[in-house]
N, C-alpha and C positions, 0 to 999 in steps of 0.2 A: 482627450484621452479616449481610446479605444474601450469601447463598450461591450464588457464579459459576456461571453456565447454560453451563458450555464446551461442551457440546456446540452449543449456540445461536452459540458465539463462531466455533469451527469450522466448524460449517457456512455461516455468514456469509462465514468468511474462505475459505474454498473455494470458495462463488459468486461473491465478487469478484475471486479469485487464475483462476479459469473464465475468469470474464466478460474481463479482462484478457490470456488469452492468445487467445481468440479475437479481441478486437479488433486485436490484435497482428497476427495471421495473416489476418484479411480486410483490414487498411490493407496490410499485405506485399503480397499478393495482388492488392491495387487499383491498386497502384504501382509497381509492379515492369515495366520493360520490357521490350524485344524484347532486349536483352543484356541479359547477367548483370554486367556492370558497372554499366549504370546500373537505380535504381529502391530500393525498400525493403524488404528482406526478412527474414527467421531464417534466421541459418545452420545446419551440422547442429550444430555446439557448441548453438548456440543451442537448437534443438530438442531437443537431450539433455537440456539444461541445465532446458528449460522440462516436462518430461515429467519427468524427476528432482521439481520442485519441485512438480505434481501427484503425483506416486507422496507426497511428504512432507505433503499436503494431506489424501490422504487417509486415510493412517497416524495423522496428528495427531486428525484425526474422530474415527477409532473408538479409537482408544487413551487420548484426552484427556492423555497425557504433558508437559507443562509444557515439555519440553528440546525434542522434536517440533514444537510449537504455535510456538517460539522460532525452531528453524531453520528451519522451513516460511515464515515474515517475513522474516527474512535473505536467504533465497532470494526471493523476491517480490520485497523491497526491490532484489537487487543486479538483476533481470531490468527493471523499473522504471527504474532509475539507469541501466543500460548503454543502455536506449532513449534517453532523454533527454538523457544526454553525447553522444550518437555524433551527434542531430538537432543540436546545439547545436555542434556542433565544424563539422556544416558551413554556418554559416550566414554570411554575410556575407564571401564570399569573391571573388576578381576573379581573373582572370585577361590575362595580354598573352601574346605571341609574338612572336618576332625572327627572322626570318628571312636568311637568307645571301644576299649576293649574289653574284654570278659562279660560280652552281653549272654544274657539267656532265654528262649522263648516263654514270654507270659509275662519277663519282667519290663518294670518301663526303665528306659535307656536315653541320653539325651546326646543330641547330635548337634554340634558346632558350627552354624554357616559364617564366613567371614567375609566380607564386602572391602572392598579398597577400592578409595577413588584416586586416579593415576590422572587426574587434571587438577595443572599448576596452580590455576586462579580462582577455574570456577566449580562451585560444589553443585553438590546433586542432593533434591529432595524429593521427598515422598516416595522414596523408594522401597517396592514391595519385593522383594525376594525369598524365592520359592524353591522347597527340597523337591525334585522328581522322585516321586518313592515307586519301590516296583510291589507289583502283587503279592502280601502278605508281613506288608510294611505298613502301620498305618499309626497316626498324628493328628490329633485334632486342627494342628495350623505347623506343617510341616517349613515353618522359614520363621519370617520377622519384617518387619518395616522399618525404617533409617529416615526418620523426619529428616533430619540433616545428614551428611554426610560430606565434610569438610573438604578441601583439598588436602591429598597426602592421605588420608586419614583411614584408616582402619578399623571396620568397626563389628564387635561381634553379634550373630544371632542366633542362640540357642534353643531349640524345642525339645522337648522331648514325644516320646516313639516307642512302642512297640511292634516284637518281632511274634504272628500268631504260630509259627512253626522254627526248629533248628534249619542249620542249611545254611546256603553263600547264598548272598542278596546282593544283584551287581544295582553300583548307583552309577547312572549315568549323565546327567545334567540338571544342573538349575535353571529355573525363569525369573525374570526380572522385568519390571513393569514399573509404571510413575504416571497418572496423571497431572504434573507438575504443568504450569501454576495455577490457571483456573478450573480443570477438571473436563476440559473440553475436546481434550486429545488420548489417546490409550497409546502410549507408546510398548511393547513390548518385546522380551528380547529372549533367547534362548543358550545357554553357553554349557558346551561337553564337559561336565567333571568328571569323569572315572572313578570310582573307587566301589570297596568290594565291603561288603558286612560278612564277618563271619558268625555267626548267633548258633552259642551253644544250646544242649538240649536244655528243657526243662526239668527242673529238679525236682524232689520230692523227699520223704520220708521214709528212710527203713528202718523197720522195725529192728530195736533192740537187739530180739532173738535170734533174729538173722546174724547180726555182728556179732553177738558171744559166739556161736556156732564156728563162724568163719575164724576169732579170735583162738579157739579151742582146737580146730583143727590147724590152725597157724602154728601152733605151741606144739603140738602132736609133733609136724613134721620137723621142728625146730633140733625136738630133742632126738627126732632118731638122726638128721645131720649132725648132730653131735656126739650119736655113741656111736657112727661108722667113722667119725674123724673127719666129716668133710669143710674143708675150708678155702678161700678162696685166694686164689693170687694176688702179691701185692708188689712183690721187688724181686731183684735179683742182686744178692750181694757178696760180696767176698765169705769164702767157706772159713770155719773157724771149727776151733778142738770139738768136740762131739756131735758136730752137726750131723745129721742123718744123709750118709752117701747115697741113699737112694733120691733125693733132690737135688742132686749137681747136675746142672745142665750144661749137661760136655759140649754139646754146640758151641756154642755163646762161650764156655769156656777154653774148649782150644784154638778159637778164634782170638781171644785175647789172652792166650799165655799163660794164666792164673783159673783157680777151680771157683767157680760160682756157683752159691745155691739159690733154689727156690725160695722164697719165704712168700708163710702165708696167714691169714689174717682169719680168725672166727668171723661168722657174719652176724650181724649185728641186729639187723631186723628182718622182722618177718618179709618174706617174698609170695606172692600168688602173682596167677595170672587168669585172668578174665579172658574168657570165652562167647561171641557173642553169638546169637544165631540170627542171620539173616534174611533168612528165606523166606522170601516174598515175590511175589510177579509183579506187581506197580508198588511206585511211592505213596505216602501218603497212606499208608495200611494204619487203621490206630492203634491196632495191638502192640504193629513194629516201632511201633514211636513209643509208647509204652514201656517197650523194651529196651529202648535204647537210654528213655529217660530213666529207668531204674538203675541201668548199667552206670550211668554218668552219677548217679546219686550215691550209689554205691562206690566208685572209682572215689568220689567225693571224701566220702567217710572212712574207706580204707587209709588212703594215704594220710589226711590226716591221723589216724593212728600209728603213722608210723610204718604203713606198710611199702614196700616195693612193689610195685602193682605194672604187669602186663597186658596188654590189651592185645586180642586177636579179632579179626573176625574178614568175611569177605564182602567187599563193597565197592561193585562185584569183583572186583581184584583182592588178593591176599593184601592185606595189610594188620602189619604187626607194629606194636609202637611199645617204646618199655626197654627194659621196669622202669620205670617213673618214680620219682621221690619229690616231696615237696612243692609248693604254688605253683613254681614254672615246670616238672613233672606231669601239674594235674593238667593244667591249661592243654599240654601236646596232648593228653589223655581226651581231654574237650574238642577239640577242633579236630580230632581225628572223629568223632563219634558227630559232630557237627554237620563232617564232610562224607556219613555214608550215606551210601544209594542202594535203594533193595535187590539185592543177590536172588534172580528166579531159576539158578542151573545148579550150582553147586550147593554141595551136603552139608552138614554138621560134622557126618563121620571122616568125610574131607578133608576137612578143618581141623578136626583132631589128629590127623597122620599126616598134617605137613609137618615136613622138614624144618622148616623153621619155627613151627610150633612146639614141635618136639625138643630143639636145642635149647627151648628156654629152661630143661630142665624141671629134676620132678618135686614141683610145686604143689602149694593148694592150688589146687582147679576149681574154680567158678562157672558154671553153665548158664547163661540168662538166656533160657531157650522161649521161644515164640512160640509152640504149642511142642505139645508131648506127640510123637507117634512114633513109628518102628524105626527111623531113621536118628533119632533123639536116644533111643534107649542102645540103639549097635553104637552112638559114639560115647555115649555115657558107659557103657561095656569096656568101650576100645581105651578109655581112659582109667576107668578102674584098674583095669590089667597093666596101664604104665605105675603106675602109684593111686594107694590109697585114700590122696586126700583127697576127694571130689567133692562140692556141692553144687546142688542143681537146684534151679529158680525157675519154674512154668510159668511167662504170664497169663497162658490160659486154663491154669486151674482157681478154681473157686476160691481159693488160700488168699491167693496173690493180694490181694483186696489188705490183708491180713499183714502182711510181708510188706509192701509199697504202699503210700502215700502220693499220691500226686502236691506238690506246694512249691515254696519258693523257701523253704529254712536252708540259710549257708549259701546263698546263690554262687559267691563267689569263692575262687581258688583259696584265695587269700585272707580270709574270714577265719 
């Protein structure tokens, strides 16, 4: 019988135990990204582990020891194995997101990551998955870890999150990483999710007096719509013995043959519209947040009393949203005041002589103006002279403190 060349065996298995860890260390190297979450590396276990099994490579060389030659494979094998479980645990994996709605700035909010593993037989462990949150989003551990994760199997991971300011928050990708099974490898991975947060203002407290005020002039304007007779449309229906001919609508009725009247409906509850003022030269003004969070606290407390509530203001486009009524009402009221951006060109007085501002009709008028000066008091002028019912909100007067609360009482629509 032919007599074993171990030193030939040896140094074979030392070149390819070599050749192995370097390819190891340049695919790390090649793939490893800008964080240490994502990309493919050795860790320091790993590195000990892999410098250990060289120290045994080349013990085994020169010693030719049979027990050496044994554990020097062992070691290969489990450096080998642990690459290949940890590639294989992540593969075929998916991810979704669920996001909240009716979030507020200041409150904490909780966000949904859900993990599916889409391999038949084999599962995935230690899996660490990660929320990319963007600038002014922040989590003490924005994901979850999935010790198991079964085949088929879906599995959720909830944190919660706060948003430091209103405004759309775009999300745009998780990370996902596993040192499965000995800890020797950092497999990591990066996957596009899109979606978008829309985070209302923060809320607060208005004072009492303000609302009786706003109540008082609501009831004012209620009763002179009712000694001028105005009421609002609701049908058109076949004319009958005393209806009043000055409501037939001869269009519509000599189109079909027969006399039709108007009919029309008392209105029911109170209507305002809010007024906002935006002027400002950059975002991020505190006053204008201020303002915007009072506006929204107040939109808040209106409507639940029942009010019909219009929102104006420019950002920096006109936009008008309203009357609003009720939870799904307030919410358009929110995510409109969510999605403004500070207005540095157009007036107050502007804004009261739009066209579309005007057809809301003469309401209580609401002003939540960002400072008092000559352009504040021409549209507060300009609105007196459409109808009587004005009130005006400075947040930069001394009062204001008075008036608003900054907190979190009633966060939501729906409360």
């Amino acid at each position: 019988m032919a007599e074993v060349d171990w030193r030939g065996v040896a140094q074979a298995i030392t070149a390819a135990s070599l050749l192995v860890l370097l390819a190891i260390y340049a695919v790390s190297a090649w793939r490893r990204g800008q964080r240490s979450q994502v990309g493919q590396r050795i860790t320091r276990s790993g590195g000990a582990f892999s410098l250990l099994t060289l120290a045994a490579a080349l013990v085994a060389l020169h010693t030719k020891i049979n027990f050496l030659v044994l554990l020097f494979g062992m070691l290969l094998a489990a450096l080998v194995l642990s690459f290949a479980l940890s590639r294989a645990t992540m593969r075929r994996l998916s991810f979704a997101r669920a996001l909240p709605e009716g979030v507020h700035a200041g409150a904490p909010f909780t966000v949904e990551l859900r993990a599916t593993n889409g391999k038949r037989w084999l599962a995935s462990y230690g899996l660490s998955v990660r929320d990319e949150l963007p600038e002014g989003l922040a989590a003490e551990r924005p994901g979850g870890v999935a010790l198991v994760l079964r085949p088929r199997e879906t599995l959720a991971l909830p944190y919660t999150a706060t948003a430091a300011r209103r405004g759309v928050y775009p999300l745009r990708a998780v990370t996902y990483a596993t040192r499965f099974p000995f800890g020797l490898f950092h497999q990591g991975r990066a996957r596009a999710l899109p979606g978008e947060l829309v985070v209302y203002p923060r809320l607060g407290v208005v004072s009492a007096e303000l609302l009786g005020r706003a109540r008082a002039l609501a009831l004012a304007q209620r009763r002179s719509r009712g000694a001028r007779g105005e009421e609002e449309f609701r049908d058109l229906r076949e004319y009958r013995h005393g209806d009043n001919p000055r409501r037939i609508h001869w269009k519509t009725s000599a189109k079909l043959g027969k006399p039709l009247v108007r009919e029309f409906e008392s209105v029911a509850s109170e209507r305002a519209r809010l007024l906002l003022d935006t002027r400002c030269p950059a975002s991020g003004d505190e006053r204008l947040e201020t303002t915007i969070s009072f506006a929204a606290s107040l939109a808040r407390d209106l409507v639940r009393r029942g009010f019909s509530l219009s929102l104006a203001a420019y950002a920096p486009d006109l936009v008008v949203v309203g009357p609003a009524q009720g939870a799904a009402g307030l919410r358009l009221l929110f995510e409109a005041l969510a999605r403004l951006e500070p207005n540095p060109g157009r007036t107050l007085s502007e804004l009261a002589a739009e066209p579309r501002v005007r057809a809301l009709g003469r309401l209580l008028t609401i002003v939540a103006m960002r400072q008092t000066d000559d352009d504040a008091a021409a549209a507060t002028d300009l609105l007196r002279r459409q109808q009587p019912w004005v009130l005006t909100v400075d947040a930069s007067a001394p009062s204001f403190g008075d008036i608003f609360q900054l907190g979190h009482a009633g966060d939501g629509p729906g409360e």
